[in-house]
Phi, psi and omega in degrees: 000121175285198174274316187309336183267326180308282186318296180287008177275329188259003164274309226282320180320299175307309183338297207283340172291315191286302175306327169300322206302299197299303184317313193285341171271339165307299203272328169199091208280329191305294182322312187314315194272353188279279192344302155232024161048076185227140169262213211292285188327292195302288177353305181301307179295327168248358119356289208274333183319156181259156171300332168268010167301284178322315181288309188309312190301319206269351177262016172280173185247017160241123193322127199249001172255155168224177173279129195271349153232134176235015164222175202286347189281316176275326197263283154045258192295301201289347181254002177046028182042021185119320217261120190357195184242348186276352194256010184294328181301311189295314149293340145312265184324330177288314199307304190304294216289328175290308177307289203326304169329304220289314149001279164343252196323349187267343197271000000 
């Protein structure tokens, strides 16, 4: 993949985020702000973006999602350490439970 398929692979990302983003604060914002772990403010803005707000913003070469977990404790849990599959739920469910936290503290 050159740089030139790079860019456009990270515009098409941005598009798609930014239309997923606005749908999910249209339809249930409190889950929209769990979800993609944003607060009230951003929520509002981008709700409000216009389409073409969206194409302009989403044509930048910088990735506008990030991972929302970054340590190891979270990657973990969701990668189940290794450990059979039946302990996958229970590790799910904890992981959502550190995010919901972290959720918290950003609001």
């Amino acid at each position: 993949m050159n740089a030139e398929q790079i860019l456009t692979e990270i515009r098409e990302a941005n598009l798609s985020y930014l239309m997923l983003a606005q749908s999910l604060i249209r339809t249930d914002r409190e889950q929209a702000l769990f979800r993609l772990g944003i607060s009230e403010e951003t929520a509002t803005l981008i709700a409000t973006l216009t389409p073409a707000q969206i194409m302009k913003i989403s044509s930048g070469n910088t990735l506008l999602c990030r991972f929302r977990m970054d340590d190891d404790l979270v990657w973990g849990l969701l990668t189940s350490h290794g450990k059979p599959a039946a302990n996958d739920a229970v590790s799910r469910l904890h992981a959502s439970i550190l995010l919901a936290g972290r959720h918290q503290e950003a609001a």
